[in-house]
SERO-688138 format. One record per residue (C-alpha): residue in one letter; x, y, z. Coordinates in steps of 0.5 Angstrom, whole numbers, plus 2048, in hexadecimal, padded with zeros to 3 digits. Layout:
<recs>
REC   rest     u     v     w
REC      A     X     Y     Z
...
</recs>
This chain:
<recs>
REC   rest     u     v     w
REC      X   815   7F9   821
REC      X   810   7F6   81C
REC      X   814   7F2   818
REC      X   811   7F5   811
REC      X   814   7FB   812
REC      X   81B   7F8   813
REC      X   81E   7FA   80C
REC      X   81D   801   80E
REC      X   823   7FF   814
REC      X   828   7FD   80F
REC      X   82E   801   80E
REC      X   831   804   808
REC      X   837   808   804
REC      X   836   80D   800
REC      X   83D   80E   7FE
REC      X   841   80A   804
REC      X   83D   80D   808
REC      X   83A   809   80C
REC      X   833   80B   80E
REC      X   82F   806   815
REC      X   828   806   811
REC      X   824   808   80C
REC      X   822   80F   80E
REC      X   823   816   80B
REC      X   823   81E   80E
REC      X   820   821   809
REC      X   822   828   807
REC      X   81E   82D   809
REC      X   820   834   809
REC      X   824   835   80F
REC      X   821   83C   810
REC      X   822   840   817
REC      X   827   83A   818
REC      X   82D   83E   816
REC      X   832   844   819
REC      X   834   84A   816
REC      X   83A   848   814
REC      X   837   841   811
REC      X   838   83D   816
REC      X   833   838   81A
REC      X   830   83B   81F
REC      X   82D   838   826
REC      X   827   837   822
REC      X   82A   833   81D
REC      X   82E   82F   820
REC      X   829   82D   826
REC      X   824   82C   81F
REC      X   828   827   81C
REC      X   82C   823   822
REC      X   824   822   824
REC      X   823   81E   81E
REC      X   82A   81A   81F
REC      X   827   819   825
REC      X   821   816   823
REC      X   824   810   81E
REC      X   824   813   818
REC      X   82A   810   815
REC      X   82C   815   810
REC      X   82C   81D   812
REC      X   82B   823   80B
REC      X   82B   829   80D
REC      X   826   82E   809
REC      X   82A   833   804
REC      X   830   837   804
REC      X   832   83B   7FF
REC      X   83A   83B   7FD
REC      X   839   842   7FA
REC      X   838   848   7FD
REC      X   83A   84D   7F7
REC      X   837   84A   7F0
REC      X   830   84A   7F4
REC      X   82F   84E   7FB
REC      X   82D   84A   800
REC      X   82B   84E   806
REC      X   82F   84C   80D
REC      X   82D   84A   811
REC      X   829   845   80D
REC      X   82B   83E   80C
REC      X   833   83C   80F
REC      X   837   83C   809
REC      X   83E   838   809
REC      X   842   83E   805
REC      X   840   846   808
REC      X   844   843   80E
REC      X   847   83D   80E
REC      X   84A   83D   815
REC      X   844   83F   818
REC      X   83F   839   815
REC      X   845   834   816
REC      X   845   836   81D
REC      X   83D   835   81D
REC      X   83C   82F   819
REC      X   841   82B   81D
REC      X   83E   82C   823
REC      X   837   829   81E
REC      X   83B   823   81B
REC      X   83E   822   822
REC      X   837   821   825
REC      X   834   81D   81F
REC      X   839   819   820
REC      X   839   818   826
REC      X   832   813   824
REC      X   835   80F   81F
REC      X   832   813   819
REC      X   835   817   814
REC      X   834   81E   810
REC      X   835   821   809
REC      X   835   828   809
REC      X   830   82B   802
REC      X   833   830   7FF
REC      X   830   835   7F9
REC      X   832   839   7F3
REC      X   82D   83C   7F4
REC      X   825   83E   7F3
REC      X   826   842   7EC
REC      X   81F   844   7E9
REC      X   81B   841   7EF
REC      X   81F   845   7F4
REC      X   81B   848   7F9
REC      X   818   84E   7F8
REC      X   81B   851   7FF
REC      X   822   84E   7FE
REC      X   824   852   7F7
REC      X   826   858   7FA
REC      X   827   85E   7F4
REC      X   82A   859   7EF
REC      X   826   856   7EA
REC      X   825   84F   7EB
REC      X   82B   84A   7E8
REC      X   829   844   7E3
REC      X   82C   840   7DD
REC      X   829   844   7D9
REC      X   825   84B   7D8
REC      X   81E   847   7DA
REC      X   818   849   7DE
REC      X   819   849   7E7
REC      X   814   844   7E9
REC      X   810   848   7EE
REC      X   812   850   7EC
REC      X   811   853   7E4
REC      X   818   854   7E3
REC      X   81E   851   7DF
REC      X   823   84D   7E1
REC      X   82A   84F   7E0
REC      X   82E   84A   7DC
REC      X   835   847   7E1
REC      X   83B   848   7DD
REC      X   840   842   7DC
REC      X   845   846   7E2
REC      X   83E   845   7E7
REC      X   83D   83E   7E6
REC      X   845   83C   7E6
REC      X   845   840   7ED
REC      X   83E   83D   7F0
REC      X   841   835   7ED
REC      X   848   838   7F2
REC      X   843   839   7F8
REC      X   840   833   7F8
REC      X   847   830   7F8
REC      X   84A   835   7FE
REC      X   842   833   801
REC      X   843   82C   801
REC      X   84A   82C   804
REC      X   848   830   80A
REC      X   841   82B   80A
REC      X   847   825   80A
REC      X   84B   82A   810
REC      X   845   82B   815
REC      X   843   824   815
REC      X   83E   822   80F
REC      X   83F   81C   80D
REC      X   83D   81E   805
REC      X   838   823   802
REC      X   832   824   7FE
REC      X   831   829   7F7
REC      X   82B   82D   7F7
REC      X   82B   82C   7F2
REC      X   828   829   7EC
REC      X   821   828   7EE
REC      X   81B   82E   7EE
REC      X   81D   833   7EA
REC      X   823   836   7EE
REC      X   829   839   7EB
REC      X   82C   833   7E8
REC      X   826   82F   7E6
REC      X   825   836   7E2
REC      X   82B   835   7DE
REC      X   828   82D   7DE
REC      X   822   82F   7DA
REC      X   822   832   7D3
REC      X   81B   835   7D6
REC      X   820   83A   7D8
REC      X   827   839   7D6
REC      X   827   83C   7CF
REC      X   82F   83D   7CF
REC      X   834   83C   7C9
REC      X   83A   83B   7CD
REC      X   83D   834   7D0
REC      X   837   835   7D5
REC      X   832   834   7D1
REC      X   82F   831   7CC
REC      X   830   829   7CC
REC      X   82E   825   7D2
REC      X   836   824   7D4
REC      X   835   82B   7D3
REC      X   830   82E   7D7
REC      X   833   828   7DD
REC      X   83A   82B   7DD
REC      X   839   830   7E4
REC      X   837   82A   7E6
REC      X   83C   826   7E4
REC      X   842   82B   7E5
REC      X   83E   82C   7ED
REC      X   840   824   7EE
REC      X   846   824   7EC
REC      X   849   829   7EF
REC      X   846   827   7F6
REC      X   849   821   7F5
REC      X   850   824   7F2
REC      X   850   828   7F9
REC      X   84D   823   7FD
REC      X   850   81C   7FB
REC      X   84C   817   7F6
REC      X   84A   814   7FD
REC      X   846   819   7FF
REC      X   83E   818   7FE
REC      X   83A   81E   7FA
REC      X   833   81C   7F9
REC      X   82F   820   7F5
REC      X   827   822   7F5
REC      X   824   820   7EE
REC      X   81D   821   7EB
REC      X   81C   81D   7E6
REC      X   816   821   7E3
REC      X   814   828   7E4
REC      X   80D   828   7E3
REC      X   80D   82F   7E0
REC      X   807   830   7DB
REC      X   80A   837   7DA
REC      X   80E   83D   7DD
REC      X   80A   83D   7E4
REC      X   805   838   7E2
REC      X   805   832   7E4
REC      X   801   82B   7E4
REC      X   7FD   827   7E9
REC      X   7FE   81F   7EA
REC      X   7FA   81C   7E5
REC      X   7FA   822   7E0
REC      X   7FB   821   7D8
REC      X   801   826   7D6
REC      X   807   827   7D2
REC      X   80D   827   7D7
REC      X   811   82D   7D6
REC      X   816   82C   7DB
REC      X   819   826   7DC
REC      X   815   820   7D9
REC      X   818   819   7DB
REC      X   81B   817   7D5
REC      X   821   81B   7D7
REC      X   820   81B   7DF
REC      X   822   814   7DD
REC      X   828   816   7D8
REC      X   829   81C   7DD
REC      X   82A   818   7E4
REC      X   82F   813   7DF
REC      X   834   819   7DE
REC      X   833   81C   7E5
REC      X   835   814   7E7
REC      X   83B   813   7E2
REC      X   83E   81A   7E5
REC      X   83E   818   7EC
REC      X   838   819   7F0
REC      X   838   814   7F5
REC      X   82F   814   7F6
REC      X   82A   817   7F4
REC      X   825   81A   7F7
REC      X   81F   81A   7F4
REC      X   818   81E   7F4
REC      X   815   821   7EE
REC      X   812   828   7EC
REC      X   814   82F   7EC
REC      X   813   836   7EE
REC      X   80E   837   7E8
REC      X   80A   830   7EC
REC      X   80C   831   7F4
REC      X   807   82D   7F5
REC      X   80C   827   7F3
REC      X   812   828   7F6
REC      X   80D   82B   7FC
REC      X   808   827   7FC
REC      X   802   828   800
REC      X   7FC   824   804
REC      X   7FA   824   7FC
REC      X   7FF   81F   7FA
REC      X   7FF   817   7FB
REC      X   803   815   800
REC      X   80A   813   7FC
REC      X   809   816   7F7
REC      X   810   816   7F4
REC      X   811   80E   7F4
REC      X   810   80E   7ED
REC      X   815   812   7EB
REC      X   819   80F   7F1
REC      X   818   808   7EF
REC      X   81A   80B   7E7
REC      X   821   80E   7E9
REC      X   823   807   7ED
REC      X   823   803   7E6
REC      X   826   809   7E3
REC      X   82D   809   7E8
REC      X   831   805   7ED
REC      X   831   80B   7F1
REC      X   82C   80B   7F8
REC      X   826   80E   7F7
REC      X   823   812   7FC
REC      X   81B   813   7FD
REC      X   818   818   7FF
REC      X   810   81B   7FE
REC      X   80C   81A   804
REC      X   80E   813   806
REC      X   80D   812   80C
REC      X   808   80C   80C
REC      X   80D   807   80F
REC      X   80A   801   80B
REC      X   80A   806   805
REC      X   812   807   805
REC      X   814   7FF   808
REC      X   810   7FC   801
REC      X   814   802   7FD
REC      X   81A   800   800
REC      X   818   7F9   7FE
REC      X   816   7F9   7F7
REC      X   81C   7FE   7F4
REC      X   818   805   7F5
REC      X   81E   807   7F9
REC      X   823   806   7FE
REC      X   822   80C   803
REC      X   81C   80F   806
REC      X   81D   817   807
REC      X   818   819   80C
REC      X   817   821   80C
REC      X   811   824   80F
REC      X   810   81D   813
REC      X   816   81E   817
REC      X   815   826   818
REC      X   80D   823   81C
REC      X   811   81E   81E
REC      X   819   81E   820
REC      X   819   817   823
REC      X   816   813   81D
REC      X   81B   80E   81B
REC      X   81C   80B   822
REC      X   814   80B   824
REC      X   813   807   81E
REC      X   819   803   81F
REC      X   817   801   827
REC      X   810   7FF   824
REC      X   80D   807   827
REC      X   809   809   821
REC      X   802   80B   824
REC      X   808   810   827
REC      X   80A   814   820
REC      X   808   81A   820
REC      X   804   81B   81A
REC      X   806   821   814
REC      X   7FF   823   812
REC      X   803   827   80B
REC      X   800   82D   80D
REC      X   807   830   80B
REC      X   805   836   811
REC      X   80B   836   814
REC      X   811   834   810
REC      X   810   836   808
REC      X   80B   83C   80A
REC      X   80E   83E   810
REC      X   815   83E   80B
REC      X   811   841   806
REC      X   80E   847   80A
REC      X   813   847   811
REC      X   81A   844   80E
REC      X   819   840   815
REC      X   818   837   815
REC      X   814   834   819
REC      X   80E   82F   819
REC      X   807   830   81A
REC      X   805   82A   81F
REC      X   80B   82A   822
REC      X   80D   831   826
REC      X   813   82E   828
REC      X   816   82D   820
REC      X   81C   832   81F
REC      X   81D   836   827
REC      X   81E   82F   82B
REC      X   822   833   830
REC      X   81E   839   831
REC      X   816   834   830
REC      X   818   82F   835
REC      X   814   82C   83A
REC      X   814   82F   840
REC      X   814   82A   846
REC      X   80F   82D   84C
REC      X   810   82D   853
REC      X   809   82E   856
REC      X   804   829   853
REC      X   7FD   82D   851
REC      X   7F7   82A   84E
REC      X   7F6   82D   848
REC      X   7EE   82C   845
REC      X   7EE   82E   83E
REC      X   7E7   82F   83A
REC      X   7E7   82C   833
REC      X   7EB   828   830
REC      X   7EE   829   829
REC      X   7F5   82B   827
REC      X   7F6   830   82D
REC      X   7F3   82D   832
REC      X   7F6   826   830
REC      X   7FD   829   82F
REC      X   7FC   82D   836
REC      X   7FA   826   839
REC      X   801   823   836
REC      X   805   827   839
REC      X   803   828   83F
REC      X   803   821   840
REC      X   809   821   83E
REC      X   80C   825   843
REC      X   809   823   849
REC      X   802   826   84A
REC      X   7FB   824   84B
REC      X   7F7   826   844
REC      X   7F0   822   843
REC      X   7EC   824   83C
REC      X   7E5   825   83C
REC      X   7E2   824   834
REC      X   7DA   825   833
REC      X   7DC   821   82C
REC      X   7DC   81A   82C
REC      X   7E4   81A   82A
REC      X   7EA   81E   82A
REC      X   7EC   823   825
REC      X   7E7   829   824
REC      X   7E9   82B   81D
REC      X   7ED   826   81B
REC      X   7E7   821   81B
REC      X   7E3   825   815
REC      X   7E9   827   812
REC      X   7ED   821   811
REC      X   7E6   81E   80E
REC      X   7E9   81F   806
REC      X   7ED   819   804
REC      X   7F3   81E   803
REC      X   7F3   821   80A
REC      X   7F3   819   80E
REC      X   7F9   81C   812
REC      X   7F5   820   816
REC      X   7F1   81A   818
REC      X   7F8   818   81A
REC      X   7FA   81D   81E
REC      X   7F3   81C   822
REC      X   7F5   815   823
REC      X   7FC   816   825
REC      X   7F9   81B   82B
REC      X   7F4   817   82D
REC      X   7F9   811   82D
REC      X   800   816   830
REC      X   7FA   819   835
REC      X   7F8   811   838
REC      X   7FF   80F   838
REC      X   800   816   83C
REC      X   7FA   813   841
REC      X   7F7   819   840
REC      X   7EF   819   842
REC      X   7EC   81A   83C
REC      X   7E3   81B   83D
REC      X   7DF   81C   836
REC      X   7D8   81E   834
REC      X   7DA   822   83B
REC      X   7D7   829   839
REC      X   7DA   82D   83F
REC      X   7D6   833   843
REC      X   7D9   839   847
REC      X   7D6   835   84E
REC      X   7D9   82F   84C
REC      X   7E0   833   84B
REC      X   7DF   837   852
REC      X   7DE   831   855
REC      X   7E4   82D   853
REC      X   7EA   82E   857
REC      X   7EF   82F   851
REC      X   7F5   834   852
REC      X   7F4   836   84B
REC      X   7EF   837   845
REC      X   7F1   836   83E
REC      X   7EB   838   839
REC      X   7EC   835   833
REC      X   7E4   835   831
REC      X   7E6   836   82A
REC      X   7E1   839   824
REC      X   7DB   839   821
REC      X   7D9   839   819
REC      X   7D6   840   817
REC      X   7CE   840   814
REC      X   7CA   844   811
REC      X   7C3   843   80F
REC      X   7C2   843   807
REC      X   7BA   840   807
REC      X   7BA   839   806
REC      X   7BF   838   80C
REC      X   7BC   830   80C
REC      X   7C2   82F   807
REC      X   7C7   834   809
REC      X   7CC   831   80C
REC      X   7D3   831   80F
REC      X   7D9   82F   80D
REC      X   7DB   82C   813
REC      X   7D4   828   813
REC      X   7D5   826   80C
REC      X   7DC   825   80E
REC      X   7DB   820   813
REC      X   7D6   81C   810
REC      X   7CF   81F   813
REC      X   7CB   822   80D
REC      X   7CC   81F   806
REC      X   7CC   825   801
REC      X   7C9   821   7FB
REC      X   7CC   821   7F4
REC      X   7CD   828   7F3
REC      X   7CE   82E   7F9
REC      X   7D1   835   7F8
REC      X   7D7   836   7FD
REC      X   7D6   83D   801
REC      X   7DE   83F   802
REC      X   7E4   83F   7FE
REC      X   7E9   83F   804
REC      X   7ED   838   806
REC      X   7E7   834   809
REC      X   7E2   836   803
REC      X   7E7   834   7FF
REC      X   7EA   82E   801
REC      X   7E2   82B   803
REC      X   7E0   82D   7FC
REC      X   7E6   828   7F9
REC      X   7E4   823   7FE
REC      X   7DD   823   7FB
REC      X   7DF   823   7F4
REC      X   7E3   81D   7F6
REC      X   7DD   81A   7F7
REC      X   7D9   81C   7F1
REC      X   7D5   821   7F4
REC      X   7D4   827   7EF
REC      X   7D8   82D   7F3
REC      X   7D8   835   7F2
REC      X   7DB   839   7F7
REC      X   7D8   841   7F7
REC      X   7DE   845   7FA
REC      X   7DC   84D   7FD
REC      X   7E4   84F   7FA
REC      X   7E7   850   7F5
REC      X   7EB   849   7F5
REC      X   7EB   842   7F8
REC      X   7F0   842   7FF
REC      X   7F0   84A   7FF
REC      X   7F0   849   807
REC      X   7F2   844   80B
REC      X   7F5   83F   806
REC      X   7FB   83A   808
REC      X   801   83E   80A
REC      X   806   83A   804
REC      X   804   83C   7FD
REC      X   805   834   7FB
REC      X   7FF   832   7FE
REC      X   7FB   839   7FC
REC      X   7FD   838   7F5
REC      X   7FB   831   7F4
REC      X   7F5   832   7F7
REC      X   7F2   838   7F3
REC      X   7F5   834   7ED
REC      X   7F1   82E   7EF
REC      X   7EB   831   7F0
REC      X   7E9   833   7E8
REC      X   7ED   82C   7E6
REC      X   7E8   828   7EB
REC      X   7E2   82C   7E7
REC      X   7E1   830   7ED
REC      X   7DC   836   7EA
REC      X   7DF   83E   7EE
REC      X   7DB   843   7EF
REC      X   7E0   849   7F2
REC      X   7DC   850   7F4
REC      X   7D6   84C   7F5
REC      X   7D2   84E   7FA
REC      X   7CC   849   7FC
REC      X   7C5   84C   7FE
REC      X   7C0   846   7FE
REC      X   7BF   83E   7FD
REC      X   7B9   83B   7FC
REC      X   7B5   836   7F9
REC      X   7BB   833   7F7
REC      X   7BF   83A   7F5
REC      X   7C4   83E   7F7
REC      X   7C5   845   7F5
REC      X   7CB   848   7F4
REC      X   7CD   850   7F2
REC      X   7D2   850   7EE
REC      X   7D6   856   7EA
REC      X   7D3   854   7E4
REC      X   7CB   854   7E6
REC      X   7C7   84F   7EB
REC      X   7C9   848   7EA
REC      X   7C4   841   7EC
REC      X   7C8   83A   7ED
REC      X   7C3   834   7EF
REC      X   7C6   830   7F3
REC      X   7C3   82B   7F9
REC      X   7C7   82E   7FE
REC      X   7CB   834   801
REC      X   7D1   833   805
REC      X   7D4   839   809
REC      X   7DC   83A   80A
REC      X   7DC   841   80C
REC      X   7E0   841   812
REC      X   7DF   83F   819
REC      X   7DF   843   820
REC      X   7E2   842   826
REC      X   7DF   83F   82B
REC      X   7E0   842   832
REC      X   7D9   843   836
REC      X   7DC   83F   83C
REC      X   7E2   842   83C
REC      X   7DF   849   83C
REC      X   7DB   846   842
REC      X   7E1   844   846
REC      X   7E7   848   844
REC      X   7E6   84D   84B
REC      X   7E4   847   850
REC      X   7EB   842   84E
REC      X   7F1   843   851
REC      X   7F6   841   84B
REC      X   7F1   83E   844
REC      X   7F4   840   83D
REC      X   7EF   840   836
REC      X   7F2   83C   831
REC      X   7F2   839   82A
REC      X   7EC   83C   825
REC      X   7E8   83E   82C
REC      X   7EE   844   82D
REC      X   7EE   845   826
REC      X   7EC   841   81F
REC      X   7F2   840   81B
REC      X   7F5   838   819
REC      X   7F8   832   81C
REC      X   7FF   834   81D
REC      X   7FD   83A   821
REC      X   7F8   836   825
REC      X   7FF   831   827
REC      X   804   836   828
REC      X   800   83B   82D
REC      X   7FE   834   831
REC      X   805   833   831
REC      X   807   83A   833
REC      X   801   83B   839
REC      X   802   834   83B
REC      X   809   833   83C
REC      X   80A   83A   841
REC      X   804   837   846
</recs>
C-alpha cells in the first residue's frame, strides 16, 4: 500500500462503535433490494455483503421508510423495519451476520418520508403530505399539511424502527434526513415551513421533528446507540423548482450557511452522533446527484465547515473517489470519512484494491447516473452502468466454462472490451482486433470534455484488465470476412461499433463531426454552430465554449435532450441549465438548408435565419455499423452483434449486453 494513503486504513468511532478505516456505503436507494413484506431480499443482501467483502469499514444501507400510513410507500419498494418487523429482523440478521463476518459495520437509514418531493408514481389517491400547504416539487398540486398527531406517530416509528435496526444486527442508524428537501428538511426550511404552532417558526422550532427523532430513538435504544444524521448545510435553491449552478450569483432561499452552521450546532447538542454532509435539494439535484458536470469533491468545503462547526465525525461524500483527493481531505480536517456511492456500485472491491496498492484495477464510475438514479427513477431498480454485476450478484455471477473456446471479437469499444473481460475471466480464448490505434470506441471522443475524463478512465481500465487477462489484443487491425473465415475461432463477437451520421450542407470543407471534433482532428475556429441538441450536441457545444469558442446549437425539436437524453433528470437538467448560463445561443424548430461562405441557413418558425460561423459541426445521431455482420451472419456457426453495430444506444448498454452474451458462451 503506498504509504500516503495509509490515514485512509485508520480506525474510527462513531459513538462507541468502532469502524476499521475510513470508508463509508453511501446510501443509495435501495430500490428492487426489498420483499413484499419489507424485508431484504436476496438481492439486497448479496448487495450489501458484497461491499463488506470489499473492505468498506462502514456499510449505510439506502433509505427505508418507518411509515407507511401518513404517506403510502408502495410495497414492495424498499425494506421498511415497521410493516413487519418479524420478517425484516428475520432478514436483515442474516445481512448484519454476513457484514459482520468482515469485520465491517452497517447503519440502517430510515426516513420520514419524501413530503412534497414524493415521487409521482409513489402517491397513490392521497394528496401529498408536507409541513405546510406548499406546491409538490414534480406535480401542480398542494400539499397537505401534517397534523401535530401524524408527526407524533412518525417520530414513534422511528423509535419502534431503530429498535428493530438494533434487534437485527445494526450496529446504529442514519436519519434521512435533514439533507435535500425530504420531509424533515422541509420542516427545517421556513422556505416551506410557514406553521404557527411548536413546529415552526424559530430555528429550534422548525429542528424539533428532528429533535424529538434523536431522542426517541435514544430513549428506545440507549443513549449508546449511534444515530447519525444526512445533513446539508445549504440548499441551493434560487426558487421553487429552480435552482443554481456552481458559480452562479443568487439569494439563497433554502438553507443559506449562516444557519446550516447554526443548524448542525443544534442537531449535535440534540444527539446525533455524525453528520453527513452533502448539499442541495430537489429544487437543485444536481447537487445532491451530481453528475459528470460537477468537480470532483464538490461537498469538501462544506464538509470542512462542518468540521470546525462540531465535535462529531463528519462524513464526506460527493464524487470523492480520487484516493490522493480523499487522503489530503482527511489530512487537512476537511472530514473524518470518505463516503463513496456510485464508486463502489462500479466497483464493489475499492477499498481492499486500494489498500493492497491494486488501483490501475478500480473500476471506474464514469457518473453517468444510467443505472442507479435513472434506473431508480424510471424502473424502481438499483444497479450500475459499468459494473452488470451491481445489485443481482447472485444471479449475474461468472460462470466458469467447461469447454475452452477462441473467441475473435472485431472491435474494440465497450462491448467488445467487456465481452473480452469476461470470457477471460471464465476460462476462454478471446482475441480482440481494433482497426483504431487504441481501445475504447466512443469512449475515446467522448471522454474528450474535461468534465467526461472518467470515460478515458474507463478505456484505460480495460486496456489495463484486457493485458492483465493476457488477452491478445491487435489495433489498427481492420478485420475482412476472409480473414475471419479463414481463422479457426470457435465464436465470433461482431462489436464493429457505429458511424456518425453526415449529411451535404454546400461548403462540406468545414462541415465536421462531432466526433472529429471531439477527438481532436478538425479545429472548429472561433465560432461554430452545433447541428443537433441531443447529449452529444450538447455536451460538444460545452466543451467547446469551455474553450472559448463562440457556440450555437440548431436543434430540429422542439427542445434540447427531447430524445436520447441521460436516463437521470439531474444530469439533463443541469446540462439544459448550462447551456444558456455558458451563453450558448439555441435555435430549436430549426431546420438547416444550406452553409456557404461562411454561412449557415437556418429555417426556423419565425422566418429564415443566417448565422456566420467559420464551421459546422454535425451531431445528428450515428448508425449502426454492421456491414460484416451482414456478410457473415449465414456462414458462422455461433457469432453475435454487439454494442452500437446491434444497435446505437449508450455505454451501459454496450457493457451489460457484453456481460449477458459473453457469459453464456
Amino acid at each position: 500500500m503506498n504509504s500516503k494513503y495509509k490515514n485512509l486504513f485508520q480506525p474510527i468511532k462513531i459513538g462507541l462503535v468502532e469502524i476499521k478505516n475510513r470508508f463509508v456505503m453511501a446510501p443509495m436507494g435501495p430500490l428492487g433490494l426489498a420483499d413484499a413484506e419489507g424485508g431484504f431480499n436476496q438481492r439486497g443482501i448479496d448487495y450489501y455483503v458484497e461491499r463488506a467483502k470489499g473492505g468498506t469499514g462502514l456499510i449505510i444501507t439506502g433509505v427505508t421508510f418507518v411509515d407507511n400510513e401518513v404517506e403510502e410507500h408502495g410495497m414492495p419498494n424498499v425494506p421498511c423495519p415497521t410493516h413487519n418487523p418479524i420478517q425484516f429482523v428475520r432478514t436483515s440478521r442474516e445481512m448484519t451476520e454476513r457484514i459482520h463476518a468482515y469485520n465491517a459495520k452497517v447503519f440502517l437509514q430510515m426516513s420520514g418520508g419524501f413530503g412534497r418531493v414524493t415521487i409521482p408514481t409513489n402517491l397513490g389517491e392521497f394528496p401529498p403530505v408536507a409541513p405546510s400547504p406548499i406546491q409538490h416539487r414534480w406535480l401542480d398540486k398542494t400539499c397537505r399539511e401534517l397534523t401535530v398527531e401524524e408527526i407524533h406517530s412518525i417520530v414513534e416509528k422511528f423509535g419502534q424502527g431503530a429498535f428493530h435496526a438494533k434487534r437485527a444486527g445494526f450496529d446504529g442508524v442514519q436519519i434521512h434526513a435533514v439533507h435535500e428537501g425530504y420531509l424533515i428538511d422541509q420542516f427545517a426550511m421556513s422556505l416551506f415551513n410557514h406553521r404557527t404552532d411548536e413546529y415552526g417558526g424559530s430555528l429550534e422550532n422548525r429542528l424539533r421533528f428532528a429533535k424529538e427523532i434523536v431522542e426517541e430513538i435514544k430513549r428506545v435504544c440507549g443513549e449508546d446507540y449511534p444515530v447519525t444524521l444526512r445533513y446539508s448545510p445549504k440548499s441551493f435553491i434560487k426558487n421553487l423548482r429552480d435552482g443554481a449552478l456552481p458559480g452562479e450569483q443568487f439569494v439563497e432561499k433554502g438553507r443559506d450557511l449562516d444557519e446550516g452552521i447554526e443548524a448542525a450546532r443544534l442537531l449535535v447538542s440534540y444527539g446525533y452522533d455524525a453528520l453527513d454532509v452533502d448539499v442541495g435539494s430537489y429544487d437543485a439535484w444536481w447537487w445532491s446527484h451530481p453528475p459528470m458536470y460537477q468537480e470532483k469533491g464538490l461537498y469538501r468545503p462544506y464538509a470542512k465547515l462542518m468540521k470546525e462547526t462540531v465535535d462529531v465525525p463528519i462524513i464526506c461524500a460527493g464524487r470523492m473517489d480520487n484516493p490522493e483527493m480523499a487522503s489530503a481531505a482527511l489530512e487537512d480536517g476537511t472530514c473524518d470519512m470518505i463516503s463513496l456511492g456510485r464508486p463502489l456500485l462500479a466497483e464493489p472491491d475499492y477499498v481492499n484494491k486500494l489498500r493492497s496498492g491494486r488501483v490501475k484495477e478500480i473500476r471506474p464510475c464514469i457518473s453517468c447516473h444510467e443505472g442507479c438514479m435513472g434506473r431508480i427513477q424510471e424502473y424502481s431498480m438499483i444497479n450500475c452502468a459499468v459494473n452488470p454485476q451491481a445489485g443481482r450478484e447472485r444471479d449475474m455471477q461468472l460462470n466458469p466454462t467447461v469447454v475452452k473456446k477462441k473467441v475473435l471479437i472485431v472491435g474494440g469499444g465497450v462491448a467488445g472490451c467487456e465481452a473480452a473481460r469476461v470470457l477471460a475471466l471464465r476460462g476462454h480464448n478471446p482475441e480482440i482486433y481494433e482497426r483504431s490505434p487504441r481501445l475504447g470506441g466512443n469512449l475515446i471522443p467522448g471522454g474528450a470534455p474535461k468534465f467526461k475524463e472518467d470515460d478515458h478512465a474507463l478505456a484505460d481500465w480495460y486496456t489495463y484488465e484486457l493485458n492483465r487477462l493476457n488477452v491478445p489484443i491487435h489495433l489498427n487491425k481492420e478485420v475482412t470476412k476472409e480473414f475471419i473465415l479463414q481463422s479457426d475461432a470457435d465464436v465470433v463477437i461482431m462489436a464493429t461499433g457505429s458511424n456518425p451520421k453526415i449529411f451535404s450542407l454546400g461548403d462540406d470543407e468545414k462541415v465536421y463531426t462531432a466526433t472529429d471534433v471531439l477527438n481532436g482532428e478538425k479545429e472548429v475556429g472561433a465560432k461554430t454552430v452545433v447541428i443537433g441538441g441531443g447529449l452529444v450536441g450538447c455536451e460538444t457545444a460545452l466543451h467547446l465554449v469551455q474553450q472559448g469558442k463562440k457556440v450555437a446549437i440548431v436543434e430540429a425539436l422542439d427542445k434540447l435532450l427531447a430524445v436520447n437524453g441521460p436516463l437521470c433528470h439531474a444530469n439533463s437538467e443541469m446540462l439544459e441549465k448550462l447551456i444558456p448560463y455558458n451563453g450558448i445561443e439555441t435555435i430549436t424548430n430549426g431546420k438547416v438548408s444550406n452553409y456557404e461562405n461562411g454561412q449557415l441557413t437556418v429555417e426556423t418558425q419565425d422566418g429564415v435565419k443566417t448565422i456566420s460561423c467559420d464551421s459546422v459541426v454535425l451531431a445528428v445521431g450515428y448508425k449502426e455499423n454492421n456491414v460484416l455482420y451482414e456478410e457473415l451472419q449465414y456462414e458462422l456457426p455461433e457469432v453475435y452483434l454487439l454494442g452500437d453495430a446491434r444497435k446505437v444506444s449508450n455505454i451501459m448498454y454496450g457493457i451489460w449486453d457484453a456481460y449477458e452474451v459473453a457469459n453464456h458462451i
